[in-house]
Backbone as ProteinMPNN parsed JSONL, in Angstrom:
{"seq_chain_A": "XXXXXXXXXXXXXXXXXXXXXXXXXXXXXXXXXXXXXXXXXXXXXXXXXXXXXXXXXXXXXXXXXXXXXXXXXXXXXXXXXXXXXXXXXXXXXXXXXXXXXXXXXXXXXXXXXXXXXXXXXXXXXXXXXXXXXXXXXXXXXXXXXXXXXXXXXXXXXXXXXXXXXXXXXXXXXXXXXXXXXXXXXXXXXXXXXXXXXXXXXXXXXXXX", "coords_chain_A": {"N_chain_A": [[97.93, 56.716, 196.033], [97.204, 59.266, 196.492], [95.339, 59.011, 194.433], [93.602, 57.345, 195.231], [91.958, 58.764, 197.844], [90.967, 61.102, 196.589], [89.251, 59.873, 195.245], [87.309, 58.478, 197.072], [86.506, 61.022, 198.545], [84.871, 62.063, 196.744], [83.099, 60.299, 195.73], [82.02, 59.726, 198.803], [81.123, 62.703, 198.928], [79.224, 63.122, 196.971], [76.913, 61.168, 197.06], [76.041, 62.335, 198.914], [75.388, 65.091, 198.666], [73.268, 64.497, 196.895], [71.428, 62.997, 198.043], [70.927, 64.207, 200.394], [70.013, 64.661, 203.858], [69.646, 61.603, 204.709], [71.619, 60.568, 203.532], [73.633, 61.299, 204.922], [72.603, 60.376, 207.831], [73.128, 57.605, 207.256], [75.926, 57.349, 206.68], [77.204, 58.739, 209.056], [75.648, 56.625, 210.667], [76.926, 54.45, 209.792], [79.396, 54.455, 210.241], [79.835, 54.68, 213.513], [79.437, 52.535, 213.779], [81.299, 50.969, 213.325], [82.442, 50.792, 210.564], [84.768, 52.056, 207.987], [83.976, 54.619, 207.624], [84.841, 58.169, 207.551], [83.716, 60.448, 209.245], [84.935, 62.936, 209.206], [84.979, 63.641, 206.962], [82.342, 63.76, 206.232], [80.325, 65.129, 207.561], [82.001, 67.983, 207.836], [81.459, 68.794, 204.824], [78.483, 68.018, 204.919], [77.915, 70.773, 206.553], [78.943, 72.57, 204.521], [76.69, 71.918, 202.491], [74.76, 73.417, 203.9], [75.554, 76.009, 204.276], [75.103, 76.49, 201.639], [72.261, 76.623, 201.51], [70.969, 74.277, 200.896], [70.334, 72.276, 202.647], [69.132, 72.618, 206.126], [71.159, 74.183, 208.756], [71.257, 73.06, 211.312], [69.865, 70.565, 211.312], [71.734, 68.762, 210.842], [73.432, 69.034, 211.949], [72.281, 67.474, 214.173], [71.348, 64.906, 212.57], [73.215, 64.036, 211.879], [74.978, 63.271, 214.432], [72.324, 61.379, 215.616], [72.839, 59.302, 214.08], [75.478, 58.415, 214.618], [74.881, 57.715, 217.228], [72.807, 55.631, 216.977], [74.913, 53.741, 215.136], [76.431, 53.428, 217.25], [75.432, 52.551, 219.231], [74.699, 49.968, 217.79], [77.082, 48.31, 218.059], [77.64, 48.146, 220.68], [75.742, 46.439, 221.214], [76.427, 44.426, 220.218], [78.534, 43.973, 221.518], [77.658, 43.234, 224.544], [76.256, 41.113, 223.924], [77.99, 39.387, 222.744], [80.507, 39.311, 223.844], [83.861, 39.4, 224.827], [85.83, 37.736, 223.984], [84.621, 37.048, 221.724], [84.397, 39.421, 220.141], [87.158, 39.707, 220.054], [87.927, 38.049, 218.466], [86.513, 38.502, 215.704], [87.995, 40.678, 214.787], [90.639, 39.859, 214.874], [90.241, 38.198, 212.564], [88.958, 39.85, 210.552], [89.334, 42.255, 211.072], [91.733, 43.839, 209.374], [89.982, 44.361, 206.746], [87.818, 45.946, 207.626], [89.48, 47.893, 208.81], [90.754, 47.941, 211.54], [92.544, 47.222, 214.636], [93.561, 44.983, 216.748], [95.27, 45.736, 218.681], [93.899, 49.163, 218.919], [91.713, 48.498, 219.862], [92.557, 47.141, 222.251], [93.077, 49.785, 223.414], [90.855, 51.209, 223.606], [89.379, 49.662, 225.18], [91.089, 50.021, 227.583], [90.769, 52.73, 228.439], [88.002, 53.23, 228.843], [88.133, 51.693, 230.986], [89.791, 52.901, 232.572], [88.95, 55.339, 232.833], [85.932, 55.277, 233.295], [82.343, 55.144, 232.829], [82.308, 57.541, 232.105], [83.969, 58.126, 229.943], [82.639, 57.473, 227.571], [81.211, 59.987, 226.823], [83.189, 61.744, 226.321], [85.551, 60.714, 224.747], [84.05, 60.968, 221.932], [85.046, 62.995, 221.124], [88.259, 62.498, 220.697], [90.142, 61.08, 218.537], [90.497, 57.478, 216.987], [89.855, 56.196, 219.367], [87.172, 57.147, 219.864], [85.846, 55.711, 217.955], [85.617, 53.181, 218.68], [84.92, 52.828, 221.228], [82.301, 51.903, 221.709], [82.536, 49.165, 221.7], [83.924, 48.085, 223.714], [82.355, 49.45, 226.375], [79.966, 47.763, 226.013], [80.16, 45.429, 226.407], [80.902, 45.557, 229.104], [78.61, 45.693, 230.184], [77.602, 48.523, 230.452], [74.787, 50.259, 231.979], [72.67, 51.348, 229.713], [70.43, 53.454, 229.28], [72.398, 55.152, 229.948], [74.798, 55.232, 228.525], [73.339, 55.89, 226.053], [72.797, 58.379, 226.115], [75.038, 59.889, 227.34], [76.313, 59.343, 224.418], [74.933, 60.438, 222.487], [75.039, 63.232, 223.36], [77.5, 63.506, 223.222], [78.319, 63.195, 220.76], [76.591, 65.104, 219.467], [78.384, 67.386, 219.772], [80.517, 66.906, 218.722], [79.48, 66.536, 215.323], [78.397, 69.208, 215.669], [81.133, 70.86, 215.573], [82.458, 69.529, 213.121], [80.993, 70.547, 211.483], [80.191, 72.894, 211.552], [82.7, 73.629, 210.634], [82.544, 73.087, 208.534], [80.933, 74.727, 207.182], [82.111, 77.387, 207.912], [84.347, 76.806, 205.786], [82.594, 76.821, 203.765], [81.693, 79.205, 202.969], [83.803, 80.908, 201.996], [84.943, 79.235, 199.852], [86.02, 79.672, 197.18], [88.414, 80.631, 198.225], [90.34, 79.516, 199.735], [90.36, 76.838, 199.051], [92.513, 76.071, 197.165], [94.685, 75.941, 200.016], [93.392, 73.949, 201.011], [93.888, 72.399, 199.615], [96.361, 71.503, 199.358], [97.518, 71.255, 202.038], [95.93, 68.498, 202.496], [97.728, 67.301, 200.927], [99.881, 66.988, 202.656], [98.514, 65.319, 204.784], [98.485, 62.986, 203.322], [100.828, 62.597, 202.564], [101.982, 62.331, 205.672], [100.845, 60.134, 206.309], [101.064, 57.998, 204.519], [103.962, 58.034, 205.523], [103.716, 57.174, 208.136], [102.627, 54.654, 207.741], [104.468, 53.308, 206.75], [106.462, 53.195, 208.769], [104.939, 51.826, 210.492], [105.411, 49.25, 209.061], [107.642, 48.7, 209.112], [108.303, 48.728, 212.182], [106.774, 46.218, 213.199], [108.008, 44.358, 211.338], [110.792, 44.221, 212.357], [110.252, 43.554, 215.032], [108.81, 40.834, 214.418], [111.234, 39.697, 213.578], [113.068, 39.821, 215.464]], "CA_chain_A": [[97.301, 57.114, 197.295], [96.372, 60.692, 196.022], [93.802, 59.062, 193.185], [92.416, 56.877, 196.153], [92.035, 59.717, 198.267], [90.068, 61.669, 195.756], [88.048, 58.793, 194.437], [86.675, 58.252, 198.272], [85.942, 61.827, 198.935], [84.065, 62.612, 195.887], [82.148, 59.194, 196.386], [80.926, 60.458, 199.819], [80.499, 63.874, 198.861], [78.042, 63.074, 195.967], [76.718, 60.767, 197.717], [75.84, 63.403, 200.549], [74.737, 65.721, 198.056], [72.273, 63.745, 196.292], [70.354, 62.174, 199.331], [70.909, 65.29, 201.277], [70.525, 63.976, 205.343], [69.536, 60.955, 204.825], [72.698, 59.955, 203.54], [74.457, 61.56, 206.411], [72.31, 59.323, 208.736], [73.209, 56.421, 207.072], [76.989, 57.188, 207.002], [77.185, 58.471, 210.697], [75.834, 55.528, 211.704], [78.236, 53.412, 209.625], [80.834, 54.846, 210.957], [79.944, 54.292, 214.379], [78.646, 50.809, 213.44], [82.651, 50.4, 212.956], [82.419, 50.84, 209.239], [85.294, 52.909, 208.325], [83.788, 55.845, 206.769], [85.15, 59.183, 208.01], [83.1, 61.545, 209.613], [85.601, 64.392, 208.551], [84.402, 64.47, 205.585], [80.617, 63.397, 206.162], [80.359, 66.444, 208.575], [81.989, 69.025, 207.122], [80.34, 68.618, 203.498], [77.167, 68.65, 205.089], [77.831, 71.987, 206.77], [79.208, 73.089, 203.449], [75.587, 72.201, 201.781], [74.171, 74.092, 204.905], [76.003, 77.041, 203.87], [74.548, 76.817, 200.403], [70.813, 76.523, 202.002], [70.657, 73.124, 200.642], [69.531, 71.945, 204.238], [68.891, 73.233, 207.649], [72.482, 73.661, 209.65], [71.063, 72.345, 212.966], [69.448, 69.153, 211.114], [72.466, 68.133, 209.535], [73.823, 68.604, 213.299], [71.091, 66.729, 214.869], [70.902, 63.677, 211.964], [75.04, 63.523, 212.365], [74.465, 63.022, 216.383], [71.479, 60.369, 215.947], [73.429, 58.626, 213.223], [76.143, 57.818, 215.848], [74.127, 56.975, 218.875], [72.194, 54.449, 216.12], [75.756, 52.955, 215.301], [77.266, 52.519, 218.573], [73.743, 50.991, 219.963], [74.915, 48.301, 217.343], [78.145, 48.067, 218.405], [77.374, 47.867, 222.122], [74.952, 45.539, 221.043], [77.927, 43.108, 219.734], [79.897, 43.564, 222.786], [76.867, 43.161, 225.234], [75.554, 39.639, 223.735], [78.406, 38.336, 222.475], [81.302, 39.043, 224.845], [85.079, 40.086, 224.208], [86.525, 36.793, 222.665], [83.807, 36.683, 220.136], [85.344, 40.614, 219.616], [88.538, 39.715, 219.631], [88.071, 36.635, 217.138], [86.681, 38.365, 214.739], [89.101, 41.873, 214.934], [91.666, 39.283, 214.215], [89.39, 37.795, 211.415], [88.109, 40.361, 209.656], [89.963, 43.597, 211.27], [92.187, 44.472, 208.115], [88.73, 44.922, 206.239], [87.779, 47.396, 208.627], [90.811, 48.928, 209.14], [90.338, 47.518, 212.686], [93.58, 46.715, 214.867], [93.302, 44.196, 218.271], [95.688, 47.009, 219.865], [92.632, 49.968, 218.76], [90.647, 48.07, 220.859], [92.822, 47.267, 223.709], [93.219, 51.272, 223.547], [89.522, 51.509, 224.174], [89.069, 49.006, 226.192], [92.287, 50.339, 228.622], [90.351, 54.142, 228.636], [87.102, 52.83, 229.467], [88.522, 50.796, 232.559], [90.825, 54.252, 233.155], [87.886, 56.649, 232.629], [84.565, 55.18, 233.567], [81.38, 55.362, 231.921], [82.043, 59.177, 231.048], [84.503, 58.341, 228.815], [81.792, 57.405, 226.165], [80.787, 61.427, 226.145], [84.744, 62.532, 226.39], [85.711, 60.219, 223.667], [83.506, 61.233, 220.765], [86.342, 63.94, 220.838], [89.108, 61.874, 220.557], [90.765, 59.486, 217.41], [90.679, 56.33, 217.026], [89.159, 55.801, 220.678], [85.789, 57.105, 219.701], [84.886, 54.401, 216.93], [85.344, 51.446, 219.219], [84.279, 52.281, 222.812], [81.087, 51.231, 222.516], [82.592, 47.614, 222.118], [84.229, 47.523, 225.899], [80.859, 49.339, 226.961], [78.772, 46.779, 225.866], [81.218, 43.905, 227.095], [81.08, 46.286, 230.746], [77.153, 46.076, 230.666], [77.108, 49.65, 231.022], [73.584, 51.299, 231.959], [72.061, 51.75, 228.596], [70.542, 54.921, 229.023], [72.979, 56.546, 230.225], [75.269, 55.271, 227.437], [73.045, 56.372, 224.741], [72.762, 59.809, 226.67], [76.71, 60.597, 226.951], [76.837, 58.994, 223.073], [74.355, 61.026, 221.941], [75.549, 64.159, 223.599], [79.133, 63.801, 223.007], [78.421, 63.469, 219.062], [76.05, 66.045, 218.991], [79.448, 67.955, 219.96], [81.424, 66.554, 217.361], [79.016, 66.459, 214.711], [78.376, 70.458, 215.625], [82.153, 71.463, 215.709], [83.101, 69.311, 212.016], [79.276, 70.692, 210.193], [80.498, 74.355, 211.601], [84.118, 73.967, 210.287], [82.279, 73.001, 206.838], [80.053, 75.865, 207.178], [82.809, 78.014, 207.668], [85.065, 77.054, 204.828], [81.82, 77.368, 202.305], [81.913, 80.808, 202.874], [85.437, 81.522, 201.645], [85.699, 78.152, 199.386], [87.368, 79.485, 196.563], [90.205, 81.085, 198.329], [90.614, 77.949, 200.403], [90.772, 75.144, 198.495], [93.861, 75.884, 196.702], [95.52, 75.862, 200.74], [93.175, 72.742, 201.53], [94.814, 70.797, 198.584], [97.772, 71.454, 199.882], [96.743, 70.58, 203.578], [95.587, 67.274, 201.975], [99.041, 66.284, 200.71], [100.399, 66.881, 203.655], [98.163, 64.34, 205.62], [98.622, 62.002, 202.928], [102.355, 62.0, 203.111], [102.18, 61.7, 206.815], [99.972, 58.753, 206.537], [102.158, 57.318, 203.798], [105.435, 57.661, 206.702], [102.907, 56.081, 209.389], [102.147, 53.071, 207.746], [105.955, 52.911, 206.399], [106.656, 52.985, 210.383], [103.847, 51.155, 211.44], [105.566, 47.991, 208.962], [108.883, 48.391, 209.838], [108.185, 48.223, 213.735], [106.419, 45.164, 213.15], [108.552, 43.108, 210.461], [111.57, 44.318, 213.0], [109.534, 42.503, 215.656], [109.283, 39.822, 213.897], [112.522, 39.537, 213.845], [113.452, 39.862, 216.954]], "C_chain_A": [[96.42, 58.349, 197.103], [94.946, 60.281, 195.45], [93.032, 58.097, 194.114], [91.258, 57.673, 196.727], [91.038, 60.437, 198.142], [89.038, 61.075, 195.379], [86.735, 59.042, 195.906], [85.603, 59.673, 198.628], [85.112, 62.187, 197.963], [83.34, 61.565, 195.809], [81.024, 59.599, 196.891], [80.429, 61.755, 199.407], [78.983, 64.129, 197.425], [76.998, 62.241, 196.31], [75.767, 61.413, 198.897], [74.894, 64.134, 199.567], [73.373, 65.31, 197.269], [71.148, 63.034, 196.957], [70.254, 63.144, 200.252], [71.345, 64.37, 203.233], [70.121, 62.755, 205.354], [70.615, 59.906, 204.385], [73.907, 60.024, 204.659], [74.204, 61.162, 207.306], [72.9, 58.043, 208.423], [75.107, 56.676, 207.001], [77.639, 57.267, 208.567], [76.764, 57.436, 211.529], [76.595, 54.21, 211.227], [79.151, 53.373, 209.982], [80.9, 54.921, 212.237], [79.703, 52.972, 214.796], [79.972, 50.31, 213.365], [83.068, 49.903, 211.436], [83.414, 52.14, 208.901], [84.854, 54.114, 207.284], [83.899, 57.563, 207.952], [84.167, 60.156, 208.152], [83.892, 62.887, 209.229], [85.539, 64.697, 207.53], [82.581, 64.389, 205.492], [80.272, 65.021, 206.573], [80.322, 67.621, 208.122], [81.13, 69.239, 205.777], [79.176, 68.786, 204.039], [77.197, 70.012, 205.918], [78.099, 72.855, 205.778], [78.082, 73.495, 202.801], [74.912, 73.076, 203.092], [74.066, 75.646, 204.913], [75.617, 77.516, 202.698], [73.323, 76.951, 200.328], [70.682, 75.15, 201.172], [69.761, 72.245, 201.632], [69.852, 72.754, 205.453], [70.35, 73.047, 208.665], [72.45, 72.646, 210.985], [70.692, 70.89, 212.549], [70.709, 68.473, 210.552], [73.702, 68.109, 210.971], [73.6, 67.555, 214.014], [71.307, 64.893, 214.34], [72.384, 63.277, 212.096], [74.799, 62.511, 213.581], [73.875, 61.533, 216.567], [72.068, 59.382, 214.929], [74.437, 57.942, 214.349], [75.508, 57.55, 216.748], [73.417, 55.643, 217.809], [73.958, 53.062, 216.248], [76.549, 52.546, 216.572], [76.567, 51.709, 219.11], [74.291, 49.969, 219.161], [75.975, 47.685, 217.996], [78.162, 47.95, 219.894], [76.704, 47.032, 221.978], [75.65, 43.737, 221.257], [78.469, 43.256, 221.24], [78.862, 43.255, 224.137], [76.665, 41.773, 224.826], [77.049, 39.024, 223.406], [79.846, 38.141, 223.089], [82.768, 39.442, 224.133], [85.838, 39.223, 223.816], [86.131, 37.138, 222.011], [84.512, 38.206, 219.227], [86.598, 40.326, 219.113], [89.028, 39.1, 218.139], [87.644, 37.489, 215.828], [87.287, 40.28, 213.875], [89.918, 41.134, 214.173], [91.482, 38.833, 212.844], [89.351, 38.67, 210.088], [88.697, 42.219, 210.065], [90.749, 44.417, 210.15], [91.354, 45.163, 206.912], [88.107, 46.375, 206.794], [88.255, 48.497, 209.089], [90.471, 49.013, 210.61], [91.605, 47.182, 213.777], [93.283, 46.25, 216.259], [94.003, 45.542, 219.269], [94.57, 48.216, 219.972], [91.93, 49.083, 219.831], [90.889, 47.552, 222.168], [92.839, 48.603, 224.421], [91.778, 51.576, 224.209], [89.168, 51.034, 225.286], [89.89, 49.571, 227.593], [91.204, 52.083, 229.333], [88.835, 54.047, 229.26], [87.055, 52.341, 231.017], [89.051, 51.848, 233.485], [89.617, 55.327, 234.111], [86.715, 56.883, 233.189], [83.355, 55.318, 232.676], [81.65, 57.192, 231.192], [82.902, 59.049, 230.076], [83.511, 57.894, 227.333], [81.62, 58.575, 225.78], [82.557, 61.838, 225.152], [85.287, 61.536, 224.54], [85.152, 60.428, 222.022], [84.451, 62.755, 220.244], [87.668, 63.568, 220.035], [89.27, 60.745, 219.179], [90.858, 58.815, 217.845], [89.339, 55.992, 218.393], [87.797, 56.156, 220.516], [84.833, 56.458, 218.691], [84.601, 53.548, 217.578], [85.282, 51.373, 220.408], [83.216, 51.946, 223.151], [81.25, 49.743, 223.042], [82.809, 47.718, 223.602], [83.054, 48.53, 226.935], [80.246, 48.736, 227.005], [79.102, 45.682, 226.544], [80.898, 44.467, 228.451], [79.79, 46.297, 231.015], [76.712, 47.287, 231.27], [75.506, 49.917, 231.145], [73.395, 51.909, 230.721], [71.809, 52.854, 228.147], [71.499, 55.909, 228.916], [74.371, 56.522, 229.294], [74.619, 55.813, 226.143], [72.934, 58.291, 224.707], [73.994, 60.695, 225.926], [76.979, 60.689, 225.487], [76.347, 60.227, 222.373], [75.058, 62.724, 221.974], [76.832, 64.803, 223.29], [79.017, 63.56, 221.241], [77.836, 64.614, 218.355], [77.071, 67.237, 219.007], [80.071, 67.912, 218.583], [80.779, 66.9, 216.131], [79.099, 68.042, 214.284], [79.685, 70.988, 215.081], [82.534, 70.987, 213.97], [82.102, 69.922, 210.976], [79.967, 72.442, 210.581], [82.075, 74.634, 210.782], [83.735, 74.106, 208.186], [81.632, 74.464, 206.501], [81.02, 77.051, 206.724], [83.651, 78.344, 206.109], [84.083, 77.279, 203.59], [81.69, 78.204, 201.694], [82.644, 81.749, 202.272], [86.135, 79.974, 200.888], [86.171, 78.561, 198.621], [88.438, 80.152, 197.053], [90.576, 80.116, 199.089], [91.054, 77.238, 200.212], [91.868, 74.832, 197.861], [94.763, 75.032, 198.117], [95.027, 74.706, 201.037], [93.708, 71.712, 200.605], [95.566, 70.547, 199.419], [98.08, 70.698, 201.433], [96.588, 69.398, 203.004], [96.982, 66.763, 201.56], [99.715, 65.899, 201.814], [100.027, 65.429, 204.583], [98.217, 63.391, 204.636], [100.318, 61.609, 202.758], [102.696, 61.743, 204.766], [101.802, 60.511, 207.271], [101.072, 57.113, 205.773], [103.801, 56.707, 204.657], [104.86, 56.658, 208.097], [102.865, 54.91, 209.086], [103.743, 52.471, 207.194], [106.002, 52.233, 207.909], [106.158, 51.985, 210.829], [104.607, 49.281, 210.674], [106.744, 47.667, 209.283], [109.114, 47.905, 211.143], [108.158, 46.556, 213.597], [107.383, 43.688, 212.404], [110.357, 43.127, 211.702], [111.362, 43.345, 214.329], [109.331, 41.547, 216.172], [110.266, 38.728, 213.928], [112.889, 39.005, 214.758], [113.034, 38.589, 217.417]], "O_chain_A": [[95.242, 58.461, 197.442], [93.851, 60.781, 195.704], [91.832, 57.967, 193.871], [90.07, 57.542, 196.434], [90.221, 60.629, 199.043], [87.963, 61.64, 195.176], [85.636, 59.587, 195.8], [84.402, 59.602, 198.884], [84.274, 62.917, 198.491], [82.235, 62.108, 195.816], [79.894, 59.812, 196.453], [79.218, 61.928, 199.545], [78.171, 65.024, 197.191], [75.94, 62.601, 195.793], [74.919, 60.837, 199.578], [73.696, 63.855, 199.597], [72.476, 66.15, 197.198], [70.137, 62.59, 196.412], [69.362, 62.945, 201.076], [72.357, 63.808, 203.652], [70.206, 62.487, 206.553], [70.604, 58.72, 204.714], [74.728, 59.205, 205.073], [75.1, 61.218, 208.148], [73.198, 57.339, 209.388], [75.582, 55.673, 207.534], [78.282, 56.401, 209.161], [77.166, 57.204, 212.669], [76.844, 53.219, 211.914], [79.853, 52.37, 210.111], [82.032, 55.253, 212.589], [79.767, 52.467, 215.917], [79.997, 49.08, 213.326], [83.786, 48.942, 211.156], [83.083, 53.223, 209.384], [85.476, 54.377, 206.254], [83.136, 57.864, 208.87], [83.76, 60.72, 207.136], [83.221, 63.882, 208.954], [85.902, 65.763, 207.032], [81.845, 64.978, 204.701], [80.002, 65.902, 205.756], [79.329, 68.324, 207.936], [80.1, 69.91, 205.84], [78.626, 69.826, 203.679], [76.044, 70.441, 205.892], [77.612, 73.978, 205.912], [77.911, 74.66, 202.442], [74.011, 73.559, 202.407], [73.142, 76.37, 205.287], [75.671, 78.725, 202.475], [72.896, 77.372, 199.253], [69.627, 75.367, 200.575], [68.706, 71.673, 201.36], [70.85, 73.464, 205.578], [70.602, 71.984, 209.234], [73.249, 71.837, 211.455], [71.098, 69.979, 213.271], [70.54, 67.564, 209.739], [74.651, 67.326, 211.001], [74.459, 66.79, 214.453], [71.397, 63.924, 215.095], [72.653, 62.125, 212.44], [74.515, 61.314, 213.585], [74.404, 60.654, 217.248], [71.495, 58.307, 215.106], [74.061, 56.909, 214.903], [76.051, 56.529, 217.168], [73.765, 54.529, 218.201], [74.126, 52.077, 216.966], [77.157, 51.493, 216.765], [76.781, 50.541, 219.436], [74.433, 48.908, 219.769], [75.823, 46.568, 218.491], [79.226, 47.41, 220.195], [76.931, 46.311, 222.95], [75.513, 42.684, 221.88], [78.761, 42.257, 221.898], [79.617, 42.926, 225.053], [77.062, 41.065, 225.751], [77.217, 37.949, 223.98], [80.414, 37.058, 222.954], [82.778, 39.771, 222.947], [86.776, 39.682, 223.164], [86.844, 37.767, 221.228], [84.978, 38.185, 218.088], [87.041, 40.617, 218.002], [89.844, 39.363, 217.255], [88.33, 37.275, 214.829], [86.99, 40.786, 212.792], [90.099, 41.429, 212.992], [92.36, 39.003, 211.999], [89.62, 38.322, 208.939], [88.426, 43.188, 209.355], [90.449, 45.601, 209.992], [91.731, 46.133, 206.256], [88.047, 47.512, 206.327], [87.824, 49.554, 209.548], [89.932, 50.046, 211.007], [91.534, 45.984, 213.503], [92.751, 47.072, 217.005], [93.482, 46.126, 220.22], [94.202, 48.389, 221.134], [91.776, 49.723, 220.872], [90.044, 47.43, 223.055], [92.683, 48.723, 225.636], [91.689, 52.162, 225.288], [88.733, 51.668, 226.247], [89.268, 49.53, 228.655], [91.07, 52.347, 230.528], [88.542, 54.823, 230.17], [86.23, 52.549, 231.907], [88.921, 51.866, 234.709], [89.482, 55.779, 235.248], [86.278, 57.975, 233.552], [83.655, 55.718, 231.551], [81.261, 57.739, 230.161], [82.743, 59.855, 229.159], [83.902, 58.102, 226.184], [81.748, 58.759, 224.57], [82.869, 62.067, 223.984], [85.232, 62.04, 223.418], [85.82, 60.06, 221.057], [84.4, 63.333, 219.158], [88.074, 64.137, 219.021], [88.541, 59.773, 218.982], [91.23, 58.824, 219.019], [88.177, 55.631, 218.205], [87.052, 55.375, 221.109], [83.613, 56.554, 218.561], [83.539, 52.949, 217.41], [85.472, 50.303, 220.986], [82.856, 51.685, 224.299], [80.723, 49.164, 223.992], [81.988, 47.47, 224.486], [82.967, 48.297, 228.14], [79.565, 48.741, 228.031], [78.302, 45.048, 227.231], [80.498, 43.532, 229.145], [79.501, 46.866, 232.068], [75.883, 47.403, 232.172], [74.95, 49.689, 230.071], [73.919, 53.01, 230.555], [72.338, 53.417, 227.189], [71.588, 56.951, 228.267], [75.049, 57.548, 229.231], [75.348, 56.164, 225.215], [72.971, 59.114, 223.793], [74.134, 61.458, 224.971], [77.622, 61.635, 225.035], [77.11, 60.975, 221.763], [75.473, 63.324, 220.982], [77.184, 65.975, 223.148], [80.005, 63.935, 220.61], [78.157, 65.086, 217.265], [76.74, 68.18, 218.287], [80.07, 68.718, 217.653], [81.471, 67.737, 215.551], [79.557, 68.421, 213.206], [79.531, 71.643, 214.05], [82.924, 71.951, 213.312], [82.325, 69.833, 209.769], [80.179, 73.129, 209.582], [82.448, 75.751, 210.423], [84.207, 74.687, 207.209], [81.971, 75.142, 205.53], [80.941, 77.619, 205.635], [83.701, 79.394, 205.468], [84.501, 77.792, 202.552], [81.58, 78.35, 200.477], [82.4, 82.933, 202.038], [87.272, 79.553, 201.102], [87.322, 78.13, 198.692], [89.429, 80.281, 196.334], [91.76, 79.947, 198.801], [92.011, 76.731, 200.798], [92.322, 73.688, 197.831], [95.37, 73.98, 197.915], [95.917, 73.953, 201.433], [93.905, 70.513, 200.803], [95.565, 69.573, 200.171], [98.803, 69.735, 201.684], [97.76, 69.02, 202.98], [97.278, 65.646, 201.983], [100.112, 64.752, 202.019], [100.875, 64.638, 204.996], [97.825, 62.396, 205.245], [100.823, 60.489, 202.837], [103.624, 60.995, 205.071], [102.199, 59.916, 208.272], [101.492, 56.02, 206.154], [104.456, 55.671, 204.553], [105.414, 55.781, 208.76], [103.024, 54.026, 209.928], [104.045, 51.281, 207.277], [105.678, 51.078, 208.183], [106.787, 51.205, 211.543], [104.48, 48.261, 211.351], [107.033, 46.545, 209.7], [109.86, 46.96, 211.398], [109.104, 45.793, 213.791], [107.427, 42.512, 212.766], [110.986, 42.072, 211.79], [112.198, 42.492, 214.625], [109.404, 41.135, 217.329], [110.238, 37.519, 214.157], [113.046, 37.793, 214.908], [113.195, 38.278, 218.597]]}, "name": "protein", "num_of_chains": 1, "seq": "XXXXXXXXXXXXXXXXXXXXXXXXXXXXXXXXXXXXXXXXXXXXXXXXXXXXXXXXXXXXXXXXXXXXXXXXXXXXXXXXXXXXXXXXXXXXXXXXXXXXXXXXXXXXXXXXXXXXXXXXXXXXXXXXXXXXXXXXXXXXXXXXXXXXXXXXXXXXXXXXXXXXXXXXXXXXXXXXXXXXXXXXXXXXXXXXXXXXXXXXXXXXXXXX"}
């Protein structure tokens, strides 16, 4: 899990480094495209190179931001033309690829119905729920604009808050990174007890 872990982030982060923002457009909007590539590391890293004058802090804000409003437009796209079977079918299909789960998307779908159109801004806050509400937007024929508005707005949030956290730690990376290893095991043994959990529930279930 560790040498995954590592493989992934030094991937993206060379990756990032080597294309500068134009790789950070093209991951931000994979990752709102429902491609699972983590913005917590896209983000930060590019506030990191931001910190090194590599690029401009605000563009690396900005191209985050328009990277997500790009991928959810797709993804509202899908749930606008082709309706919430055709979602469902191919969640069930093709969801394990994705790291996609039919419940994730009843979650969205439930907060959307809860929330209203503002939960598209409010959500770009939130796990899990802010990869996949554009689907039950698009299925809800929200008002376009004013979905690409909130999207836009509510990432330019996010985008700001994970590119400033990078910023920050660039500043003070080598006394850091020793405690961010460490930080890093941590969420990989909690992840490791989650998905323990997450098969036990299920094969119990099963059972049942």
């Amino acid at each position: 899990m560790e040498e995954i872990t590592t493989t992934i982030v030094q991937t993206l982060t060379t990756f990032i480094e080597t294309y500068g923002l134009s790789a950070i457009f093209v991951l931000m909007t994979a990752e709102s495209a429902l491609i699972p590539i983590p913005s917590e590391i896209t983000m930060p890293f590019g506030g990191f190179l931001a910190g090194r004058g590599v690029v401009p802090f605000w563009s690396v804000v900005f191209i985050g931001a328009l990277g997500n409003l790009i991928g959810s437009l797709l993804a509202y796209y899908l749930g606008y033309v082709k309706g919430e079977e055709w979602v469902r079918v191919v969640i069930r299909k093709w969801g394990k690829w994705l790291l996609i789960r039919e419940e994730e998307f009843d979650k969205s779908k439930e907060w959307f119905a809860k929330y209203g159109q503002g939960i598209t801004f409010g959500s770009r806050l939130l796990p899990i729920v802010r990869t996949f509400i554009s689907l039950p937007a698009g299925i809800a024929k929200m008002n376009l604009p004013l979905f690409a508005l909130l999207t836009f707005i509510g990432s330019f949030f996010w985008s700001g808050i994970l590119a400033y956290v990078g910023l920050k730690l660039g500043e003070n990376w080598l006394s850091i990174e020793p405690v961010f290893r460490k930080f890093q095991f941590v969420i990989i043994g909690l992840g490791v007890i989650a998905v323990g959990l997450y098969i036990w529930i299920h094969l119990k279930r099963r059972k049942n």
